[in-house]
BAFI-3210 file (N, C-alpha, C; in Angstrom, 3 decimals, decimal comma, padded with zeros to 6 digits):
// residues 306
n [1|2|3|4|5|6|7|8|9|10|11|12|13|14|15|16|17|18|19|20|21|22|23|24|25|26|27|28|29|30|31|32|33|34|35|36|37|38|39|40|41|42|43|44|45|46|47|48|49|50|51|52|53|54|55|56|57|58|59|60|61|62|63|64|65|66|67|68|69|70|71|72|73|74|75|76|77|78|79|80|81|82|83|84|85|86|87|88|89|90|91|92|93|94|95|96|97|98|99|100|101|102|103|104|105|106|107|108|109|110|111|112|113|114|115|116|117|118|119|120|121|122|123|124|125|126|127|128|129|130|131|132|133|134|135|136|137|138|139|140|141|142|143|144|145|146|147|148|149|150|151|152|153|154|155|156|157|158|159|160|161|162|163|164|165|166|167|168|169|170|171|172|173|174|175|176|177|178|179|180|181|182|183|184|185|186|187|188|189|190|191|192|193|194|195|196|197|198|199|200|201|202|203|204|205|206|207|208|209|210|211|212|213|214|215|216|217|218|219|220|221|222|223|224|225|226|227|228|229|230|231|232|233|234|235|236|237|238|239|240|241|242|243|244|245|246|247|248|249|250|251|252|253|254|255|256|257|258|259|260|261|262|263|264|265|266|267|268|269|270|271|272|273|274|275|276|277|278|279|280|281|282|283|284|285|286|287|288|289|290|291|292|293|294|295|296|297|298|299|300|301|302|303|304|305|306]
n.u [162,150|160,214|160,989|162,945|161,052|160,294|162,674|163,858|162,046|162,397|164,745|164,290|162,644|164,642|166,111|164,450|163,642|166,427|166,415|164,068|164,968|167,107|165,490|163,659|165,603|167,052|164,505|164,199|166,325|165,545|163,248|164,104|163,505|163,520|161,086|158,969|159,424|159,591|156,895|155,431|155,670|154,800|151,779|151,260|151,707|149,862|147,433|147,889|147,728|145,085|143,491|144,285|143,227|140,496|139,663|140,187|138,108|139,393|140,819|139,257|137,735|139,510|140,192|137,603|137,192|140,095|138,370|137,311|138,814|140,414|137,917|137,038|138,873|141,523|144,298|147,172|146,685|149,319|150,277|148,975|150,896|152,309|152,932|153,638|155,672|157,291|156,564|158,542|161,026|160,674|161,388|163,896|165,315|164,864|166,024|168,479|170,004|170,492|173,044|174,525|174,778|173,557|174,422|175,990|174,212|172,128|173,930|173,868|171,216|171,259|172,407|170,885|168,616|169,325|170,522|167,891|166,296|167,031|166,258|163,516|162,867|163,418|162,103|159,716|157,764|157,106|154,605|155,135|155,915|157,543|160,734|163,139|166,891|169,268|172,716|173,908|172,195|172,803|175,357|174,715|173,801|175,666|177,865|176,275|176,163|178,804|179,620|178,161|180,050|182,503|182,304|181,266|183,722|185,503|184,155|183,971|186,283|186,276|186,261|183,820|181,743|178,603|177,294|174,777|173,275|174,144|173,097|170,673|170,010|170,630|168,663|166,246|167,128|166,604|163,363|162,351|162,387|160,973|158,941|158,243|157,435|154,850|153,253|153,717|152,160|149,381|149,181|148,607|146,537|144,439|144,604|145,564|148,019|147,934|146,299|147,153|149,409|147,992|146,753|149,346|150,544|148,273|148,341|151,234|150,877|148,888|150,058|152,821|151,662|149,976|152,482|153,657|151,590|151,852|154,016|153,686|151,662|153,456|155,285|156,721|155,613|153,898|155,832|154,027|154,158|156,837|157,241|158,895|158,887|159,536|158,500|159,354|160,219|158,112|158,039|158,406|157,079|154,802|156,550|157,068|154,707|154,732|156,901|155,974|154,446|154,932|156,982|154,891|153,988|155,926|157,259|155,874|156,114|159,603|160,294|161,440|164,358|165,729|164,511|165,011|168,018|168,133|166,911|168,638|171,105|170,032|169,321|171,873|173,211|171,929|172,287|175,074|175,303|173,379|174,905|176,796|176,024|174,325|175,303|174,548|175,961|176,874|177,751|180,341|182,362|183,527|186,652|186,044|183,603|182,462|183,660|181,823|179,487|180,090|180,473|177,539|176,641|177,030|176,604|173,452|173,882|174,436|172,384|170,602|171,450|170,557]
n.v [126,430|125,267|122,836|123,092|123,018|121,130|119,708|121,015|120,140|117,712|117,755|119,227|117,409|115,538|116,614|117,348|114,304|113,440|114,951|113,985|111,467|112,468|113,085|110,390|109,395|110,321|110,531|107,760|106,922|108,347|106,906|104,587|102,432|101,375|100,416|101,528|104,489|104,380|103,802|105,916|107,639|107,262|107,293|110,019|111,586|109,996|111,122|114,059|113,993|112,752|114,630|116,477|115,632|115,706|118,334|119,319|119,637|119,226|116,911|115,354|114,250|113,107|110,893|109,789|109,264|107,130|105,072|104,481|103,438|101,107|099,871|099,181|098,302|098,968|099,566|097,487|094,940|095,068|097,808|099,631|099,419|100,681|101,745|099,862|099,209|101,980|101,452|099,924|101,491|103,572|102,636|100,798|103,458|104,387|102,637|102,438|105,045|106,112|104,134|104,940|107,425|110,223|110,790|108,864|106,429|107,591|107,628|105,123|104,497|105,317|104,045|101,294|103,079|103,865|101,858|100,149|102,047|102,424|099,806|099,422|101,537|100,840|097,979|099,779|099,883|102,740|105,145|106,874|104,367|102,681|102,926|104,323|102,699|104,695|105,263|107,485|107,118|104,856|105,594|107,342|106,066|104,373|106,183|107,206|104,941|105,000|107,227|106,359|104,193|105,298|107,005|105,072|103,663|104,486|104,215|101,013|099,847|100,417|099,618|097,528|098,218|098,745|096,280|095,150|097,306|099,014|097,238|096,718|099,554|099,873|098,024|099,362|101,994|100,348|099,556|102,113|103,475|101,860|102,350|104,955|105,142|103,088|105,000|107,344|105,839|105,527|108,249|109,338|107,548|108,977|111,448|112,978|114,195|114,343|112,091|109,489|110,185|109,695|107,118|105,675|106,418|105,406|102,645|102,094|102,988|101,367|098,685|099,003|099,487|096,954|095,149|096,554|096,275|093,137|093,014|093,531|092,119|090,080|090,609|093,183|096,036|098,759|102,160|103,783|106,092|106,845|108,819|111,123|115,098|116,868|118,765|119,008|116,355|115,158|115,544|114,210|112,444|114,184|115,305|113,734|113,030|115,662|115,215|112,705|113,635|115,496|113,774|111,788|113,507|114,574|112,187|111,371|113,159|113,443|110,436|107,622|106,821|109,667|111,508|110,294|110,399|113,448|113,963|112,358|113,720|115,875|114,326|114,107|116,269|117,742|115,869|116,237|118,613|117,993|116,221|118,038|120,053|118,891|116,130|112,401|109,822|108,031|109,637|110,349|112,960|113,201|113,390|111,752|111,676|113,823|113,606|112,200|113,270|114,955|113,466|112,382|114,697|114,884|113,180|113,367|115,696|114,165|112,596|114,285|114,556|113,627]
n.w [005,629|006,276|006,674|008,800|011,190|012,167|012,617|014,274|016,248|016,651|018,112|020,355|021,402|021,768|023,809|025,935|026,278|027,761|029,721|031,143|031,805|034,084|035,815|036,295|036,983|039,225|041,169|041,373|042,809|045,017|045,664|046,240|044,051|040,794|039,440|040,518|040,693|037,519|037,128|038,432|037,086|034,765|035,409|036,470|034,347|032,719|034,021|033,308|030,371|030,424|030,840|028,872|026,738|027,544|027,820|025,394|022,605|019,982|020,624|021,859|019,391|018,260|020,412|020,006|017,176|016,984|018,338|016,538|014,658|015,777|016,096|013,233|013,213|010,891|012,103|013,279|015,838|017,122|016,118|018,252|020,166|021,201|023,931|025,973|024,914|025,975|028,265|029,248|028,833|030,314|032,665|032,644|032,103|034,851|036,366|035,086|034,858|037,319|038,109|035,582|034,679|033,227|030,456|029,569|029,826|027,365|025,577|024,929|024,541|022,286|020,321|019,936|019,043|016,882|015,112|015,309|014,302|011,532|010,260|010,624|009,277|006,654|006,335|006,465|008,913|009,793|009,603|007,339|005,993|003,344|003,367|000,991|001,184|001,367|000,262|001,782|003,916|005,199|005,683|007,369|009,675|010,289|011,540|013,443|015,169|015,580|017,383|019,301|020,382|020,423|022,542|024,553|025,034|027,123|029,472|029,619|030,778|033,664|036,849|038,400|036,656|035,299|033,757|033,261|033,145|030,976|028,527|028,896|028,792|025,648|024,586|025,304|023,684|020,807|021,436|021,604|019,104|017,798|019,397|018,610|015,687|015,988|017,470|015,293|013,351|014,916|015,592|013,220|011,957|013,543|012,918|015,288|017,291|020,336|020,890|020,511|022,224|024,913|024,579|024,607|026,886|028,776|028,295|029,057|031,435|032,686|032,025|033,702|036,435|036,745|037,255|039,110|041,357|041,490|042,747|044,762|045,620|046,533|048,549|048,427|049,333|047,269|047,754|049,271|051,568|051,077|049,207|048,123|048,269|046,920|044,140|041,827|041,427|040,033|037,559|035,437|034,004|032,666|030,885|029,523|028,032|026,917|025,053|023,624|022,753|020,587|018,755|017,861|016,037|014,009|013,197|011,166|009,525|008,937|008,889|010,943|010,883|010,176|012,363|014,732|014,654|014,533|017,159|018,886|018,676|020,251|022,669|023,401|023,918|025,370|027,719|027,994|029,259|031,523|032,942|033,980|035,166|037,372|038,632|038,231|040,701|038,996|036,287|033,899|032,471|029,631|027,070|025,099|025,048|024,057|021,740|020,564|020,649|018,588|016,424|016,008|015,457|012,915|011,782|011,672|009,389|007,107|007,263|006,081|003,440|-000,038]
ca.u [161,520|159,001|162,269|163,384|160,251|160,042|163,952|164,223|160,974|163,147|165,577|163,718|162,112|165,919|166,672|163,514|164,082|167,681|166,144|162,856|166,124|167,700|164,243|163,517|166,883|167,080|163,368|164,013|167,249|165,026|162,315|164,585|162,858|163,521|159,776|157,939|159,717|159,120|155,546|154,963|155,925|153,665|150,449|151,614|151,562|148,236|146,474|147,873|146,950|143,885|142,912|144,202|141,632|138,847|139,151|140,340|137,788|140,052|141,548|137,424|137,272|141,000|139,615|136,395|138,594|140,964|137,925|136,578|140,298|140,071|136,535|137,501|140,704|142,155|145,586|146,656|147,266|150,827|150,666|148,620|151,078|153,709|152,980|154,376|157,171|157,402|156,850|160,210|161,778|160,722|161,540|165,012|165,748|165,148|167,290|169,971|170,434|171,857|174,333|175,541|174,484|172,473|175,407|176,297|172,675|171,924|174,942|173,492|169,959|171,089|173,270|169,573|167,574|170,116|170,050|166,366|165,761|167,162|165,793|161,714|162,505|163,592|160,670|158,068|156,663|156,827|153,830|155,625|156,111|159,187|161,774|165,145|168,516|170,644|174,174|173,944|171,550|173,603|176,386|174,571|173,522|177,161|178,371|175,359|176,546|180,653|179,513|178,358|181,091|183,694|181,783|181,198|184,936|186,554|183,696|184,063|187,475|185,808|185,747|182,296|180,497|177,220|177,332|173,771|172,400|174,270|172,518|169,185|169,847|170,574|167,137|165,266|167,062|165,694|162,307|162,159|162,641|159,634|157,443|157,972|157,164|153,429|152,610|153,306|150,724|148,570|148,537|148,175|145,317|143,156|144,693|145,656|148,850|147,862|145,553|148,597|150,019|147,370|146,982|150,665|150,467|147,498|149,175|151,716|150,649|148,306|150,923|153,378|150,461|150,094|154,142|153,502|150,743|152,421|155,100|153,250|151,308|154,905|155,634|157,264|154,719|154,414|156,270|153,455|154,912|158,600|157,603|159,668|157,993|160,014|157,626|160,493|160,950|157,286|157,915|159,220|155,548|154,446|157,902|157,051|153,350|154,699|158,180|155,593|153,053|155,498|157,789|153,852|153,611|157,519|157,932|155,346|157,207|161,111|160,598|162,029|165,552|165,991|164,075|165,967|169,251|167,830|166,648|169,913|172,143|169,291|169,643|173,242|173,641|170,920|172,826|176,326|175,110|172,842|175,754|177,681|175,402|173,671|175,659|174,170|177,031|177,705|178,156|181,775|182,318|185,252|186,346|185,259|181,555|182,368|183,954|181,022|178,904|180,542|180,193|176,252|175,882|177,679|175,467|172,144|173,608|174,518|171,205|169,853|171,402|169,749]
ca.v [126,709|123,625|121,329|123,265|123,429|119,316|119,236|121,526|119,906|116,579|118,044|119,929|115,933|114,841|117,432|116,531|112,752|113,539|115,637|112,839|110,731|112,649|113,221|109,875|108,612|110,618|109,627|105,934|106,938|108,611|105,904|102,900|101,365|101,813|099,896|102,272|105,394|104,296|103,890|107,328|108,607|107,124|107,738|111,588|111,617|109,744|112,143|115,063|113,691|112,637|116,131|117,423|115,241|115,784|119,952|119,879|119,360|118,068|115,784|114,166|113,855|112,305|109,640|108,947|108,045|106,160|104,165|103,751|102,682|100,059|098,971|098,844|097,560|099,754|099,676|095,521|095,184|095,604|098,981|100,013|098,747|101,525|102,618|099,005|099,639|102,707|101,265|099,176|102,380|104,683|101,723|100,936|104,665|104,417|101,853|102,870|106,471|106,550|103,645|105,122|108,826|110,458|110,463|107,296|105,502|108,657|107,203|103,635|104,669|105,923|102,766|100,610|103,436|104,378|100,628|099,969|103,105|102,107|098,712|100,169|102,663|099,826|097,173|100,247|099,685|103,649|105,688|106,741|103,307|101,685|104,375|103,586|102,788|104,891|105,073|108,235|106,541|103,937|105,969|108,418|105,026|104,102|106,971|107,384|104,193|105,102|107,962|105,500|103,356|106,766|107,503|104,577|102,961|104,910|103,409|099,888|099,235|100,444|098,620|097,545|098,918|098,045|096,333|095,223|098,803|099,492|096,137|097,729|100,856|099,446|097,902|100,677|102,692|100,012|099,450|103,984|103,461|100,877|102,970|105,993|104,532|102,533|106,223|108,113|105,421|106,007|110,252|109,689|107,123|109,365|112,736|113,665|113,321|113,913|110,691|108,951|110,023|109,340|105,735|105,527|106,260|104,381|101,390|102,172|102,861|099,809|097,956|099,490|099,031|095,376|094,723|096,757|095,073|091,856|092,983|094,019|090,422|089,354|091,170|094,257|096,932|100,124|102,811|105,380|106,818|107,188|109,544|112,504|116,174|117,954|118,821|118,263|115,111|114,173|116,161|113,487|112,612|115,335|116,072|112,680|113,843|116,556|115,069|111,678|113,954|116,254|112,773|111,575|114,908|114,515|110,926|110,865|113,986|112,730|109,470|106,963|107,326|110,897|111,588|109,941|111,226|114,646|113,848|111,517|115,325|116,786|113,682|114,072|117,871|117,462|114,869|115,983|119,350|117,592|115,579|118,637|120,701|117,706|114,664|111,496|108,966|107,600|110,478|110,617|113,324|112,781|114,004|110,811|111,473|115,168|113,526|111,407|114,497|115,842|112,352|112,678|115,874|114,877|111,891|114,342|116,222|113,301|111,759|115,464|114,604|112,822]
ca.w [006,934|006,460|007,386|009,678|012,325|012,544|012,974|015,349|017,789|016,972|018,587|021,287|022,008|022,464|025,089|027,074|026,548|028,429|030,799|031,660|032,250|034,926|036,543|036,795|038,271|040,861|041,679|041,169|043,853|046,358|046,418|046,271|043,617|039,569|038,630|041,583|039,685|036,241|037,484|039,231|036,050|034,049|035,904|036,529|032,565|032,173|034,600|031,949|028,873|029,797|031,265|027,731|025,838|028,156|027,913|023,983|021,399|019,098|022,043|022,077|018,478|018,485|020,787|018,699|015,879|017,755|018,608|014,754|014,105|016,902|016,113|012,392|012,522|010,437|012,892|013,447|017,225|017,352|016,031|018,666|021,490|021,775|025,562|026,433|024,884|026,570|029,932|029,614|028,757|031,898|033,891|032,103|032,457|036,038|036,503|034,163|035,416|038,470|037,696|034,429|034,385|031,543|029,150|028,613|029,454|025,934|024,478|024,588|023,941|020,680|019,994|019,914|018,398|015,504|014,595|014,731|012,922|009,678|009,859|010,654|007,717|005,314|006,697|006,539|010,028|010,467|009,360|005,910|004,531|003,174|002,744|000,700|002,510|000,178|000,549|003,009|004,874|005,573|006,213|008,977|011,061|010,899|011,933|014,713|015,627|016,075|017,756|020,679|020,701|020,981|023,831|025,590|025,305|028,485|030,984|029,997|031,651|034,983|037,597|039,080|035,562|035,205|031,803|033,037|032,888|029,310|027,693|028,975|027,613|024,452|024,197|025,599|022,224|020,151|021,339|021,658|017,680|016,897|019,551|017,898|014,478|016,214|017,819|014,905|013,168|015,618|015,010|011,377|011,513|014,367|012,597|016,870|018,147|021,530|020,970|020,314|023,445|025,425|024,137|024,667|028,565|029,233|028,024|029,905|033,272|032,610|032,136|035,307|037,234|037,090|037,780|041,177|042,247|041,257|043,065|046,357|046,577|046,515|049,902|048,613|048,778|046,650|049,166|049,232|053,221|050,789|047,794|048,170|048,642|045,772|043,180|040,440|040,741|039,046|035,985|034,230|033,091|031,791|029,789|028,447|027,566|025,773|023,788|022,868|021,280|019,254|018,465|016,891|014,827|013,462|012,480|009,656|007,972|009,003|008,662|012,159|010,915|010,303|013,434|015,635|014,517|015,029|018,180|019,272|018,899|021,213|023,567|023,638|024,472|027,029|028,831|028,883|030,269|032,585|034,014|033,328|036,217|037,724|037,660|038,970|040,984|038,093|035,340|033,954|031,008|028,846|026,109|023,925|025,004|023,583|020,137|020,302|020,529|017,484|015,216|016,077|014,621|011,682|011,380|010,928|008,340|006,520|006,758|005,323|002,139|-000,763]
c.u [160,601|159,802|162,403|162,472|160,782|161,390|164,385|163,084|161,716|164,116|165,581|163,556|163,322|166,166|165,511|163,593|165,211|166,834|164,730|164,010|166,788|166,915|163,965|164,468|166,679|165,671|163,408|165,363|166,446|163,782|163,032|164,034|162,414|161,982|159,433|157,824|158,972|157,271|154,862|155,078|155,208|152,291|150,622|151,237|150,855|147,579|146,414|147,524|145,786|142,907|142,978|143,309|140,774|138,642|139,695|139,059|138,674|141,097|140,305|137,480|138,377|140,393|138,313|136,730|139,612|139,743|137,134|137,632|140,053|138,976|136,605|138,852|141,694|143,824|145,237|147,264|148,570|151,093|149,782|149,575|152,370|153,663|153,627|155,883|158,080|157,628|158,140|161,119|161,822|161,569|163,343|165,762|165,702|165,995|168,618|170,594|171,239|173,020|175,544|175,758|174,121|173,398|175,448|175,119|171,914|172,469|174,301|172,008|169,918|171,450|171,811|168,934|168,320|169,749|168,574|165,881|165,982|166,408|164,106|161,612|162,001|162,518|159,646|157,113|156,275|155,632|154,114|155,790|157,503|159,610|163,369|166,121|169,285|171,992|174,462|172,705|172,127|174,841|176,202|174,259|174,552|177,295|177,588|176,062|177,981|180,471|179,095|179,392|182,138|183,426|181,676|182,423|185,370|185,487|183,677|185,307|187,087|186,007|184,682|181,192|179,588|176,773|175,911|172,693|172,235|173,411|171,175|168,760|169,461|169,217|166,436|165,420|165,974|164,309|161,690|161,856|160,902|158,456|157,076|157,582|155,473|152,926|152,604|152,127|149,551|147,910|148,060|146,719|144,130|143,365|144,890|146,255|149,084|146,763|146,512|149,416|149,081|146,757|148,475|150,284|149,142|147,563|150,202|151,761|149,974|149,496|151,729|152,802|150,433|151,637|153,856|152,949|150,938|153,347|154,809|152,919|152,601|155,344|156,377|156,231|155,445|155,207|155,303|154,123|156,004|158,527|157,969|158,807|158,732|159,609|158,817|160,526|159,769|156,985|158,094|157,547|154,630|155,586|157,823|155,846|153,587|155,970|156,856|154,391|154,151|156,361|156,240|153,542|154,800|157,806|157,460|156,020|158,590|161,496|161,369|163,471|166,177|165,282|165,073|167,484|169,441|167,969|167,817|170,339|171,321|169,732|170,926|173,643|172,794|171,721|174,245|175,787|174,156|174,114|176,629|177,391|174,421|174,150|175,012|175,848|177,545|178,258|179,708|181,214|183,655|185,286|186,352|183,945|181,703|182,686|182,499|179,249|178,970|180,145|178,092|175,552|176,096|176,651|173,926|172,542|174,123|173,090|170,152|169,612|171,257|170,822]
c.v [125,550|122,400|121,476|123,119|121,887|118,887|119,860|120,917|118,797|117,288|118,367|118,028|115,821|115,618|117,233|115,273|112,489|114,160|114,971|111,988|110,673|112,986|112,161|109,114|108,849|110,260|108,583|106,041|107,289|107,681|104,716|101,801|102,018|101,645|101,098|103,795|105,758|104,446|105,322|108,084|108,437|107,476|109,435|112,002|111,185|111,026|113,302|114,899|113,162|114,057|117,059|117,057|115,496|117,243|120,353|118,655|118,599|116,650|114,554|113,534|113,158|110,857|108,738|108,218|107,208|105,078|103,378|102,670|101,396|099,131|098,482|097,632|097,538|099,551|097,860|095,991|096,012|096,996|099,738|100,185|099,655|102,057|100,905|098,941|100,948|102,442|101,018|100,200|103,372|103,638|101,140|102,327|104,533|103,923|102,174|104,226|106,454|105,630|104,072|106,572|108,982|110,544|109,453|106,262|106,790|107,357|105,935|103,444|104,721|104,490|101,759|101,484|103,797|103,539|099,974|101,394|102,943|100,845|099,065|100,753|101,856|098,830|097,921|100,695|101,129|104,200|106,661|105,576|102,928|102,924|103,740|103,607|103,318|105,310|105,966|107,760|105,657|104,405|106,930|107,107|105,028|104,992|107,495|106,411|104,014|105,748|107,298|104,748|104,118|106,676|106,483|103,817|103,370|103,922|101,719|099,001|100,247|099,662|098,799|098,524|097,807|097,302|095,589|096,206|098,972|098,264|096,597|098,588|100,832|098,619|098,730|101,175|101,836|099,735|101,079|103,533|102,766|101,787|104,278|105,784|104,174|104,027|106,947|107,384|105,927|107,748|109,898|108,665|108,181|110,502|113,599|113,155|113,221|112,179|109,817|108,525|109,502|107,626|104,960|105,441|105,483|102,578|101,345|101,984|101,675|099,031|097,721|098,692|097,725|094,992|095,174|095,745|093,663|091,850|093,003|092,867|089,516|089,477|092,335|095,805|098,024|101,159|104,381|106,798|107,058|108,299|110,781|114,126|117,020|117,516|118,595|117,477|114,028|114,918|115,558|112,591|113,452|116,175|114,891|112,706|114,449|116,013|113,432|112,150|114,526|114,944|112,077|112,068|114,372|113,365|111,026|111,978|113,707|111,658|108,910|107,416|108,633|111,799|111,272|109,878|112,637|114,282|113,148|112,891|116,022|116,145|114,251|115,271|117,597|116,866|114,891|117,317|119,123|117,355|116,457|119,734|119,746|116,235|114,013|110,857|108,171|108,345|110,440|111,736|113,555|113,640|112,718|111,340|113,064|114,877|112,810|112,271|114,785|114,542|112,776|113,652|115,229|113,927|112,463|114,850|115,153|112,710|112,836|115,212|113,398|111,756]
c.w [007,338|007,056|008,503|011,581|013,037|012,908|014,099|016,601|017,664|018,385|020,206|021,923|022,720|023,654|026,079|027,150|028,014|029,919|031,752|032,691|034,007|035,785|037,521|037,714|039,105|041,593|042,112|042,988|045,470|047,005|046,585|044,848|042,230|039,183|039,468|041,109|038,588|036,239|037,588|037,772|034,741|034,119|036,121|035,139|032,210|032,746|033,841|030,948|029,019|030,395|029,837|027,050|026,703|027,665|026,558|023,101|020,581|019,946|021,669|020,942|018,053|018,992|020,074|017,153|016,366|018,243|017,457|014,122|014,659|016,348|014,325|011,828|011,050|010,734|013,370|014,839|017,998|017,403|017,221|020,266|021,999|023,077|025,786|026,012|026,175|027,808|029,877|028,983|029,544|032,550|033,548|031,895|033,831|036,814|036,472|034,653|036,047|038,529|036,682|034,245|033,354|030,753|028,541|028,560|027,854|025,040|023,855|024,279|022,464|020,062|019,358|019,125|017,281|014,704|014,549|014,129|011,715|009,354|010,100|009,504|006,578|005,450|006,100|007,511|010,010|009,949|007,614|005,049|004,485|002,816|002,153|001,740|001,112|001,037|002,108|004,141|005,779|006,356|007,649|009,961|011,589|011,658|013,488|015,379|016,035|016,769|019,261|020,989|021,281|021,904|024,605|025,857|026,824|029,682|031,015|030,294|033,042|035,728|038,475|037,682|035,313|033,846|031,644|032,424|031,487|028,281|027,703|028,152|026,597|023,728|024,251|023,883|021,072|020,159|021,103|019,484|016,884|017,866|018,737|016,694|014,801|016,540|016,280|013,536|013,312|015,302|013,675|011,144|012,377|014,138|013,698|017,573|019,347|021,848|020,933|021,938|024,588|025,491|024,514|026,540|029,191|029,286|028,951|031,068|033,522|033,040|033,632|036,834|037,961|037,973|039,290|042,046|042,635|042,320|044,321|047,062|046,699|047,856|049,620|048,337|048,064|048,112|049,040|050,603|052,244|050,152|048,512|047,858|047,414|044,448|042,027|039,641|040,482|037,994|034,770|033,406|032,444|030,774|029,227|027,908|026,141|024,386|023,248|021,896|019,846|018,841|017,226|015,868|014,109|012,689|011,370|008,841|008,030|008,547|010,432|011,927|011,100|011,533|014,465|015,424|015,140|016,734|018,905|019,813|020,141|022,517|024,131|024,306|025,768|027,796|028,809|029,251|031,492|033,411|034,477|035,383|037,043|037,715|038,808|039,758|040,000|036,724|034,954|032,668|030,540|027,740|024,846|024,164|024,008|022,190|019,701|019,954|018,889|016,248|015,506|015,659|013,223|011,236|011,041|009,904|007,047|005,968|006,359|003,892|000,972|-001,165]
res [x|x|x|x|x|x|x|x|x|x|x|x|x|x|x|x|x|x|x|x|x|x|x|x|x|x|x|x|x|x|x|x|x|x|x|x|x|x|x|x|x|x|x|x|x|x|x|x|x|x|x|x|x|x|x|x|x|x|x|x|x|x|x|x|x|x|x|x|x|x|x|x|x|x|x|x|x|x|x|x|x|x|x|x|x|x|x|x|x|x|x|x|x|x|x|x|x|x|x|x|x|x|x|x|x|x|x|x|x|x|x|x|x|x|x|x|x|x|x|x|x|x|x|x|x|x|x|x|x|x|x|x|x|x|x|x|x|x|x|x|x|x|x|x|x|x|x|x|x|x|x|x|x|x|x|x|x|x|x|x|x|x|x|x|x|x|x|x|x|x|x|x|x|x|x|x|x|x|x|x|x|x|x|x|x|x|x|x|x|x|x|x|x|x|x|x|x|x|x|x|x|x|x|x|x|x|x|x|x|x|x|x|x|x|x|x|x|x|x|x|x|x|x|x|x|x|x|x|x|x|x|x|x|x|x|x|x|x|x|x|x|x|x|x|x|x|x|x|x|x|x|x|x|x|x|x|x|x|x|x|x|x|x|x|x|x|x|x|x|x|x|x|x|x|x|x|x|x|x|x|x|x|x|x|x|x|x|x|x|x|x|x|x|x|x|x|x|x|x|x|x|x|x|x|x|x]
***
């Protein structure tokens, strides 16, 4: 039952990951503008997490250690820097969405985070330490990793496919892999994995932030007159609130790899029944993305066993 809680909120993460996804597309579609998206969706998700630390006690005392850490230097920079990662993963979701649909921008998320998950484990970076690559370790990446390829073969004899979007993707997965690893740092040095998250989106929107502004003295302003009136479509910050705190709690008992396997299968269901009842203009669902489905489970219970 002690396995089961942390495998099943993996899981739960992946199906909100998928479902942040198809949030922000269509957002990024109705303003014109993937960064302006990725943005809105960051600051929506600061304003929540920092309302949860202000009115939780253990939120305050989260941040007061997060600032001993800091002032100590306890945590070396880097590990502190997972909301930048993050940004170039709202903002590479926004993008990626409505060209590819949440399936196959999943598919290619995983592709990046399968493969930097074994290599974080084996380095150490994550908040457990160096973890062995034994044989079934090795063998659930693979197999995470065929499980994208199944799936993404049929769309790349398209014509007009975005094989910009899918290269994106494929970073996004791998940088998703090393942030989840610096955050769940982060929980385990300040013992509060909404501190975590909250550190995470402040970085973030920081970050966002600047690019706009950059972008505005450029001549393209933000489009405040554009944002769309359906409360919906700024949920996707606060469903990233909640999957980057429980993803902080999870890693240090899973480990990066076995995490994001879990969480991959969650992705994956999420996003062919998204496209399934929701497809973006670019959604296809095949029945590779469905074998590809089926290798991805197989690939968790693989990486179950010792």
């Amino acid at each position: 039952m002690r396995g089961l809680l942390p495998s099943s909120a993996a899981f739960l993460v992946g199906v909100m990951v998928a479902t942040q996804a198809r949030i922000n597309g269509q957002l990024a579609i109705e303003i014109g503008s993937g960064l302006d998206a990725a943005t809105v969706s960051f600051v929506t998700g600061l304003l929540v997490v920092v309302g949860l630390l202000t009115f939780s006690s253990s939120g305050r005392t989260g941040v007061r250690q997060l600032v001993r850490v800091v002032r100590e230097r306890e945590l070396a920079p880097w590990q502190l820097a997972g909301g930048f990662l993050g940004a170039y993963f709202i903002w590479a979701q926004s993008l990626a969405v409505p060209a590819l649909g949440v399936a196959l921008f999943t598919v290619a998320v995983v592709a990046g985070q399968t493969a930097n998950s074994l290599v974080i484990d084996r380095l150490g970076i994550g908040p457990v330490g160096v973890l062995a690559i034994t044989r079934n370790r090795q063998l659930a990446a693979a197999i995470g990793l065929l499980a994208v390829v199944v799936s993404v073969i049929p769309r790349l004899s398209v014509s007009g496919f975005a094989i910009w979007a899918l290269v994106a993707s494929v970073v996004a997965g791998g940088l998703t892999a090393l942030q989840q690893a610096t955050n769940g740092r982060v929980a385990r040095a300040t013992g509060n994995a909404w501190t975590a998250t909250g550190l995470n989106f402040a970085l973030g929107a920081f970050a966002l932030s600047l690019v706009v502004i950059l972008v505005a003295a450029l001549g393209d302003p933000f489009p405040f007159d554009e944002l769309p009136s359906s409360a919906w479509l700024y949920l996707g910050g606060p469903i990233g609130v909640v999957f980057i705190a429980v993803a902080a709690w999870v890693v240090p008992i899973l480990g990066v790899l076995r995490f994001g396997l879990v969480s991959i299968s969650g992705q994956l269901t999420g996003a062919v029944v998204l496209d399934l009842i929701a497809p973006t203009p670019g959604s296809i669902i095949s029945a590779n993305l469905v074998a590809g489905l089926v290798l991805a489970f197989l690939a968790v219970v693989v990486s179950a066993r010792r």
